[in-house]
N, C-alpha and C positions, 0 to 999 in steps of 0.2 A: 762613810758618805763621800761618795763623788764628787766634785765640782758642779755637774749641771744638777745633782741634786739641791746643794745648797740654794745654788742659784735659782730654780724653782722654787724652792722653800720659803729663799726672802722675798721672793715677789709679790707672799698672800701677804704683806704687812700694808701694804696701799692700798689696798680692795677692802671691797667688803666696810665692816664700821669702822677700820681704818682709813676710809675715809675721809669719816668724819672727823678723826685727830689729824689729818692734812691738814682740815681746813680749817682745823681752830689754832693750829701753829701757825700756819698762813697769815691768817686774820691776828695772832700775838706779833708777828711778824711784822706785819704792815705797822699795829700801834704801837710797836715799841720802837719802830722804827721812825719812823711820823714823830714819835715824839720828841726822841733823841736828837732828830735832825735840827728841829724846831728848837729847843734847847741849846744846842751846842752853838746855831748860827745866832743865837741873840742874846745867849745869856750864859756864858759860858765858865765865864770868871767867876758866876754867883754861886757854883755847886760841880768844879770840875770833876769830881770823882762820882757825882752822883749822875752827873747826863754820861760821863766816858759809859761806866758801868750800865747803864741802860742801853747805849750802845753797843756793845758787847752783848747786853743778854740779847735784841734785836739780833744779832749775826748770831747768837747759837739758835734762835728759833727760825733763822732761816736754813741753815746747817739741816736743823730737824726736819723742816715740812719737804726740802730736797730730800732727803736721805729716807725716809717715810714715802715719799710718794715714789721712789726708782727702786724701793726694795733692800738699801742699803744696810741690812741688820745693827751690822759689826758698829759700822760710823753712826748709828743714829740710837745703842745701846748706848757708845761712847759720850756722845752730844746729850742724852737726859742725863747720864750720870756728872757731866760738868755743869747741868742745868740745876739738876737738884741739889748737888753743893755751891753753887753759886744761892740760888733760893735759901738754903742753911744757914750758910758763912755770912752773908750780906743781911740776912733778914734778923741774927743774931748781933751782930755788930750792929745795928741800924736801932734796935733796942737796949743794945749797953751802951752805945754812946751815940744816944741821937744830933749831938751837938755833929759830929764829923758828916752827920748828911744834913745839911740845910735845906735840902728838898728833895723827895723821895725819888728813887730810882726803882724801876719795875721790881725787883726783887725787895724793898725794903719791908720791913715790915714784915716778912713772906708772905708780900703779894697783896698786902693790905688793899693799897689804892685799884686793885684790879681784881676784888672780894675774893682773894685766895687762892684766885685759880694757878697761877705762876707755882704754888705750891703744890696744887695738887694734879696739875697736869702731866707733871716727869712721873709722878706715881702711876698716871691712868697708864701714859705713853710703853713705861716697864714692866706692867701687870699685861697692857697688850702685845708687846714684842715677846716677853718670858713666854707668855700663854700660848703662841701660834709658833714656836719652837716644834 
């Protein structure tokens, strides 16, 4: 495969009902973003590892809706698979020792506070990038 095949090939990942996973990365984006910000300027000291880590997962979901909406296969393969072990690792941890999160970060729980989707989103995201391969 050629270069400008590749490059044709990733650019059906943002069309189409990929669009629609743009805009619900988008829209994780914005609230986990939103929320993090809000978090860290007023209460920072009460749950530093839980608002940082919501900010982090915010920057991977923005990561995703860029790299999803320009076609970006490789980077936005890369970005669910640190999205869904972030979802794993944090939402596992967040249930062995809930005392270390004194208030939930987007991924705790896997996704609890945001009825699961944080967990099952990197799934839709890899069933759709794998699929349009």
């Amino acid at each position: 495969m050629d270069q400008s095949d590749d490059t044709k090939g990733e650019r059906v990942i943002g069309t189409g009902a990929g669009r629609a996973l743009v805009a619900v990365y988008g829209l994780f984006a914005l609230a986990a973003g939103a929320r993090a910000t809000v978090q860290i300027l007023t209460r920072f000291d009460e749950a530093p590892l839980a608002y940082s880590l919501s900010a982090f997962a915010a920057a991977v979901y923005v990561l995703l809706t860029v790299a999803l909406a320009m076609g970006r296969r490789t980077l936005a393969l890369w970005a669910l698979g640190i999205e869904l072990a972030g979802v794993l690792v944090i939402g596992t941890a967040s249930v062995i020792d809930a005392a270390a999160f004194p208030d939930e970060t987007v991924w705790s729980v896997y996704g609890k506070g945001y009825l699961f989707i944080p967990l099952i989103l990197p799934l839709v995201g890899l069933y759709w990038l794998l699929r349009r391969r």
